[in-house]
N, C-alpha and C positions, 0 to 999 in steps of 0.2 A: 504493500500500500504506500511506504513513504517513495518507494521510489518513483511509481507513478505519480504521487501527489508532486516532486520535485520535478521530475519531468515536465508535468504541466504548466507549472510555475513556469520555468526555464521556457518555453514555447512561449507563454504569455508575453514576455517580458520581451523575447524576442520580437514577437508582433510590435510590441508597443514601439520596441524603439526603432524598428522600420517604417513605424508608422511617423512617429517626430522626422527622423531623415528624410521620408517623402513629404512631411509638411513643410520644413524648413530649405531642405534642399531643392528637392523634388519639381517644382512652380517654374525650374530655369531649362537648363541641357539636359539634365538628368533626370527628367518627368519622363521619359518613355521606359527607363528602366524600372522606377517603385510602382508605375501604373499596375499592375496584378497584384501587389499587396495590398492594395488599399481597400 
């Protein structure tokens, strides 16, 4: 259990911070790249 509960976690956090990168970065050259994680 903890390890999936860690795991999860770890994917979240990964989304999230793809998510900031594509917000912040993302709007310029490198919007065609984060566009499918969003």
């Amino acid at each position: 259990m903890k390890k999936s509960l860690i795991f999860s976690f770890n994917v979240l956090t990964l989304l999230v911070i793809l998510a900031l990168v594509a917000g912040a970065m993302g709007q310029g050259n490198k919007k065609k790249i984060y566009v499918p994680y969003i």
